[in-house]
C-alpha positions in Angstrom: 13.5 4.6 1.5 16.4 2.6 0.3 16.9 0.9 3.7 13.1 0.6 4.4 12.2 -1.2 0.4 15.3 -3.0 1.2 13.8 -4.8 4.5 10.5 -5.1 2.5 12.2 -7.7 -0.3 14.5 -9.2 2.7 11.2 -10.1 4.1 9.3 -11.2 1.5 11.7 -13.6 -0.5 11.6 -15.5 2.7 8.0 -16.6 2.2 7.6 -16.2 -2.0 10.3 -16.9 -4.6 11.1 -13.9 -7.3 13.1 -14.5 -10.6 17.3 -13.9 -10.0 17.3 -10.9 -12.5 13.7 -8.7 -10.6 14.6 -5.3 -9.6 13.1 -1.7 -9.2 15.2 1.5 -10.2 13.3 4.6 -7.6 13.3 8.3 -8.4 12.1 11.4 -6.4 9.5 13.3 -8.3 7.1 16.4 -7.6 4.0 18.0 -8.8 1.7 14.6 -8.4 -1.3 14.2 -6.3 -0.5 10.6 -5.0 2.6 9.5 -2.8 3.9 7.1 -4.0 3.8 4.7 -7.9 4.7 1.7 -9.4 5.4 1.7 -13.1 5.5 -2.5 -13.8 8.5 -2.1 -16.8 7.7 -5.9 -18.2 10.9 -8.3 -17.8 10.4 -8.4 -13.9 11.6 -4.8 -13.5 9.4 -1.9 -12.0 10.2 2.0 -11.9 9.0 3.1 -8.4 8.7 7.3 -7.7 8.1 8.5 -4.3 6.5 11.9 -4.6 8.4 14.5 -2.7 5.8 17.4 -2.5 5.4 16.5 1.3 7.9 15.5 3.4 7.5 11.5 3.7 7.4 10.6 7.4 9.6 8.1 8.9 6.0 5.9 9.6 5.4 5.9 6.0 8.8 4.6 4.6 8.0 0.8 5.1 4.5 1.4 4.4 5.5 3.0 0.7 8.2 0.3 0.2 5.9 -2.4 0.8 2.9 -1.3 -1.0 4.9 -0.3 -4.3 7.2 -3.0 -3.7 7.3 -6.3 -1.7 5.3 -8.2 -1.4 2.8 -5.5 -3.2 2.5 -4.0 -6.7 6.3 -5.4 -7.9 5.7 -8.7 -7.0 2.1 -8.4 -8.5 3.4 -7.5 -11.5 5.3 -10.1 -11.5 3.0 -12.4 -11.2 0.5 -10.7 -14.0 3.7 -11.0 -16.1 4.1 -14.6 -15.6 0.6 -15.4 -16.2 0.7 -13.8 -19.5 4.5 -15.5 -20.8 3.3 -18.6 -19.2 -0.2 -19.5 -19.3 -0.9 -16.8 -22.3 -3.6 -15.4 -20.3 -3.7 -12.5 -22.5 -6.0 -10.1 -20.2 -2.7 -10.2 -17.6 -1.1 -8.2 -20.4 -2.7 -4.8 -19.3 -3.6 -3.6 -16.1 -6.4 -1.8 -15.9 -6.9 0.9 -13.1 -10.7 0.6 -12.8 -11.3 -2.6 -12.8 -12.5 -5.8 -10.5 -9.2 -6.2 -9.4 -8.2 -3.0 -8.2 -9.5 -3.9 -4.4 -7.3 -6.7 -4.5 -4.4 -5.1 -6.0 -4.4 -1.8 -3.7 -5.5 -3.4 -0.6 -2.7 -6.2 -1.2 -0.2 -3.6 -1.6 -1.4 -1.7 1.9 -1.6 -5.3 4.2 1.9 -6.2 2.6 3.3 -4.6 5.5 1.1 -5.5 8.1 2.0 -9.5 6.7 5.9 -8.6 6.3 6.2 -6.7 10.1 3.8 -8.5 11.7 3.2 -7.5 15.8 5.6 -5.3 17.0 8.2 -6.2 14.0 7.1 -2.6 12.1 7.8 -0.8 15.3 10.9 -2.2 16.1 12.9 -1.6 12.5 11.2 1.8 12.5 13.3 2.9 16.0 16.2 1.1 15.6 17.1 1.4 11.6 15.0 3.9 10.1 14.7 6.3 13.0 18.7 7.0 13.4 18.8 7.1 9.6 16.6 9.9 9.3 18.0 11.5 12.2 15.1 10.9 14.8 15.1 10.1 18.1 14.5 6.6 18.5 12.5 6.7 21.9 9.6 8.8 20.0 9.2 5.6 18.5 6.6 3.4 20.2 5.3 7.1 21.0 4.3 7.6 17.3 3.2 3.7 17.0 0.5 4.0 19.8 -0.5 7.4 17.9 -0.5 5.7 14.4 -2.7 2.5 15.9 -5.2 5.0 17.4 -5.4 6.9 14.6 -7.1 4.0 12.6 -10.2 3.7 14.1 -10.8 7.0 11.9 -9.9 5.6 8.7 -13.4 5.6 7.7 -13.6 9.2 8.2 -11.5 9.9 4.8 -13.4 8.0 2.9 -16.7 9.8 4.0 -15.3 13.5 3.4 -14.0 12.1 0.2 -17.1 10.6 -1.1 -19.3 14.0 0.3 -16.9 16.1 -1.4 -17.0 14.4 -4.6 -20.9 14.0 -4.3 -20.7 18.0 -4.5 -22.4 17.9 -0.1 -19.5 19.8 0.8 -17.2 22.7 -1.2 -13.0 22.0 -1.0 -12.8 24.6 2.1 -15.2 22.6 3.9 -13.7 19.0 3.1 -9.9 20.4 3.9 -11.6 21.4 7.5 -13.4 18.7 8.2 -9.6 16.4 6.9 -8.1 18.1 9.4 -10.4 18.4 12.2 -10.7 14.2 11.7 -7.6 13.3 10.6 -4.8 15.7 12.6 -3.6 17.0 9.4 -1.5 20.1 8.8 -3.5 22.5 6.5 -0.9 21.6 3.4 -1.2 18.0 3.9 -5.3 17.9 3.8 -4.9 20.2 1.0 -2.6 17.9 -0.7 -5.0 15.1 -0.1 -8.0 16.3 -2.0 -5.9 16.6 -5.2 -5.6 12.5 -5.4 -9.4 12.1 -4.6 -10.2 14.4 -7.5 -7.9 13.0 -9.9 -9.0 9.2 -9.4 -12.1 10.0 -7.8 -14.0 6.8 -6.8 -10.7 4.8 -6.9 -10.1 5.9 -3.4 -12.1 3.2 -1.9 -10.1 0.5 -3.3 -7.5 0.8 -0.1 -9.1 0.3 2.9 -12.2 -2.0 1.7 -9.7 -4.1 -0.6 -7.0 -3.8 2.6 -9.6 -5.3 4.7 -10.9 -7.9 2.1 -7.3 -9.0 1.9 -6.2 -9.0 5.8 -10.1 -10.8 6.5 -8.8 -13.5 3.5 -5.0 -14.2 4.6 -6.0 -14.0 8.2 -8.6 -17.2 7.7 -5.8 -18.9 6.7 -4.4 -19.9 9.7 -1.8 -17.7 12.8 1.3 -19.0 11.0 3.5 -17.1 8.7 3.7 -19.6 6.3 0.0 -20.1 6.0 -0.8 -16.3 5.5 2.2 -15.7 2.9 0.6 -18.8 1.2 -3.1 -17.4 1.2 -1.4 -14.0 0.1 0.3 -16.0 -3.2 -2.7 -17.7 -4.1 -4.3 -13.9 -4.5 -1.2 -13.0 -6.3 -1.0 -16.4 -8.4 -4.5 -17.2 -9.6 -7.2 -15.2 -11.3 -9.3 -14.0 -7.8 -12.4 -11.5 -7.9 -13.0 -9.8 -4.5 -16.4 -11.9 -4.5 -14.0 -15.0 -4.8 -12.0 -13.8 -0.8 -16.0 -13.4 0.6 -16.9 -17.1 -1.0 -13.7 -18.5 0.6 -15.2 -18.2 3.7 
């Protein structure tokens, strides 16, 4: 994790300028139902714990150091931060879970590292840093990737066992099945799963719908680097709605 949050920042000070004294302290914690959590401290500093009840795969490293991190809810907070000192925008003093914009704050956090690896760039830090330091065998690597990439197209599928199980369709046996009949999961990890949907319940959604909102808004942007970090900031700089990414079009 340190190594894989590490690239994260290397990448993303490149493109958006952070304060000299920002930093994150990260603990290893148990008993939760989610993976991974940013605690935004105030004063540029964030408390991030990676949850430990699960083993955290090697493909979820930059994934979790991106999302909690850089470019994702660090640097958000960050920015909410500033906007409060700054411009006394006093409603950037508290973030609010359910709120308007929790799309753009969750699905920010998942593109950040589709925007910081971009192509092949994931793939190749995975095999040849993150692979060796966990003890892996690098050539599994592009094996996993093409696994990982074709496992997407059933993204949707959580979200539907979710909102049926939540909706009371299904019981918990039947939604554990059905999470890993459609999702390849060991019986502990769909277990596992459930526990976040029925803790934040509708909040689920906020990942992949504000994911694609975000990827559909920095990708109109233009192909370069520059021009999708820039669309990124803009999200991250100026008060934006989810309605606000559609009307851009």
């Amino acid at each position: 994790m340190d190594a894989a949050i590490s690239e994260c920042r290397t990448r993303t000070v490149e493109h958006i300028a952070l304060p000299e004294d920002e930093s994150f302290r990260m603990e290893m914690v148990k008993d939760k139902s989610w993976g991974a959590y940013n605690y935004y401290q105030g004063a540029n500093q964030s408390l991030i714990q990676i949850n430990t009840d699960l083993p955290v795969i090697v493909g979820n490293a930059l994934v979790l150091g991106c999302h909690e991190g850089y470019p994702g809810h660090h640097v958000q907070g960050i920015y909410n931060e500033r906007a409060y000192r700054t411009k006394g925008w006093a409603e950037y003093s508290v973030l609010a879970l359910y709120a308007p914009a929790a799309p753009l704050n969750e699905g920010g956090g998942d593109y950040g590292v589709e925007l910081a690896f971009p192509g092949g760039e994931q793939l190749a830090f995975e095999r040849d840093v993150l692979y060796p330091l966990a003890g892996l065998d690098p050539s599994m690597a592009a094996t996993f990737d093409a696994f990982r990439s074709a496992m997407a197209d059933l993204d949707g599928a959580a979200l539907t066992i979710s909102q049926m199980y939540l909706d009371g369709e299904i019981d918990k046996a039947k939604a554990i099945d059905l999470t890993q009949h459609y999702e390849l999961m060991a019986r502990d990890i769909a277990e596992k799963s459930l526990d976040f949907d029925e803790e934040y319940r509708s909040y689920v959604i906020n990942y992949s719908v504000g994911e694609d909102l975000v990827r559909d808004y920095v990708e109109r942007a233009g192909e370069s680097p520059a021009d999708r970090w820039a669309a990124y900031e803009r999200i991250l700089s100026q008060p934006t709605l989810p309605a606000d990414l559609e009307r851009a079009r």
